[in-house]
C-alpha positions, -999 to +999 in steps of 0.1 A: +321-894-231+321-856-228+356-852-247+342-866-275+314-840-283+335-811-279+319-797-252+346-803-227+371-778-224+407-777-207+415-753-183+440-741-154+440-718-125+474-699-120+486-670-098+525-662-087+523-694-065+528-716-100+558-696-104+577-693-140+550-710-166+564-725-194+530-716-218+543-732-250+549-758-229+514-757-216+497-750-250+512-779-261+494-803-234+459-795-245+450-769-221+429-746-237+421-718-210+436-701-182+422-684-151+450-661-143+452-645-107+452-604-116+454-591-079+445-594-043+433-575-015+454-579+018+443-596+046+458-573+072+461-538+060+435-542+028+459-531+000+449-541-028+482-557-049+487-570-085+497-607-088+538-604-096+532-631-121+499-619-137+512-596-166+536-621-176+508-651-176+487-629-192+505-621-222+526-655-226+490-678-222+476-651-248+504-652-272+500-690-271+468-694-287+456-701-244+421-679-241+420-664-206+399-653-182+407-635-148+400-639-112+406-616-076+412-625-041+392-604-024+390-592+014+363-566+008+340-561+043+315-543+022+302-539-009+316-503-016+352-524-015+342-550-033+330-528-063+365-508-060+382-539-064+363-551-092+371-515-111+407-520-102+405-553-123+384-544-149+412-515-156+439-541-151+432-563-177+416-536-203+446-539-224+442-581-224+417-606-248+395-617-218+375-644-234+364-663-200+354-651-169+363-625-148+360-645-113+354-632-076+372-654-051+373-647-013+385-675+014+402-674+048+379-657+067+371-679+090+409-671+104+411-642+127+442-624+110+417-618+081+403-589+079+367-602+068+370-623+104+334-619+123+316-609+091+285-624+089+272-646+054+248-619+045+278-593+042+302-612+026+275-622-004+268-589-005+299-574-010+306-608-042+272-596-056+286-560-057+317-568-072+299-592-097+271-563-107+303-542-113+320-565-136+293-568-153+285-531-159+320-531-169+314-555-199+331-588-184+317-620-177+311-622-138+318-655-120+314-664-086+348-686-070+350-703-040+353-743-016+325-770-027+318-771+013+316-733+017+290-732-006+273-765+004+238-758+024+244-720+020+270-725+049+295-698+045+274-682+012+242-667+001+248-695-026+209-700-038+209-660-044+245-655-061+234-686-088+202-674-096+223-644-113+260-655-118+278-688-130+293-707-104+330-720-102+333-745-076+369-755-060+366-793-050+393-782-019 
């Protein structure tokens, strides 16, 4: 099996949803990295916010032997957002030891209170490549986030042309 090679490793996604994380708790269960939720971009007014949970998960998974890595919900409608956003999280998490990823995830847009409602596929990849090529020029690991069936057939995503320069996290949901 994969476990046994040591080329599988444990990991969790978190943000302020997960509430109060125990991380010795979670150390102690084998996980071995964390995605941690730094910050999101508003669907209405297109604010961008810090996760109320992310410096404390940040820290406590750190200080727990737990590598981490980062992701941001974004609601960019262009790529000039997108790359803002991606400076505002490069900044943010400066003072951590990012050892994974630095992810871009963007979903509900298909609702019309998003802001990103009506934009077409082309756009929205656009803006992820633009906050990917910025991560990257700021010396982080750029991943791309987002549904199995978004990305399926290049439905909601420029998918083939995102992969052919950036790793791919898939969501099964």
């Amino acid at each position: 099996g994969i476990g046994e090679n040591g080329n599988l490793s444990i990991g969790i996604e978190v943000a302020r949803y997960q509430g109060v994380i125990d991380w010795q708790q979670v150390a102690a269960s084998g996980v071995q990295f964390a995605m941690i939720r730094v910050g999101y971009r508003t669907q209405a007014g297109g604010e961008i916010c810090e996760d109320s949970t992310a410096k404390y998960n940040m820290q406590e998974a750190s200080r727990n032997g737990i590598q981490i890595g980062a992701y941001f919900f974004s609601t960019a409608v262009n790529d000039t957002e997108a790359a803002e956003e991606a400076d505002w999280v490069a900044d943010y998490i400066a003072q951590y030891p990012i050892t994974y990823p630095v992810a871009y995830n963007c979903e509900g847009f298909h609702s019309e209170e998003s802001r990103q409602f009506g934009l077409d596929k082309e756009t929205r990849s656009s803006a992820a490549l633009a906050f990917l090529d910025r991560i990257s020029q700021r010396g982080y690991t750029p991943m791309f986030y987002a549904a199995k069936n978004e990305m399926e057939g290049d439905r909601d995503w420029n998918t083939g042309t995102i992969s052919k320069k950036y790793k791919i996290w898939v969501s099964q949901y």
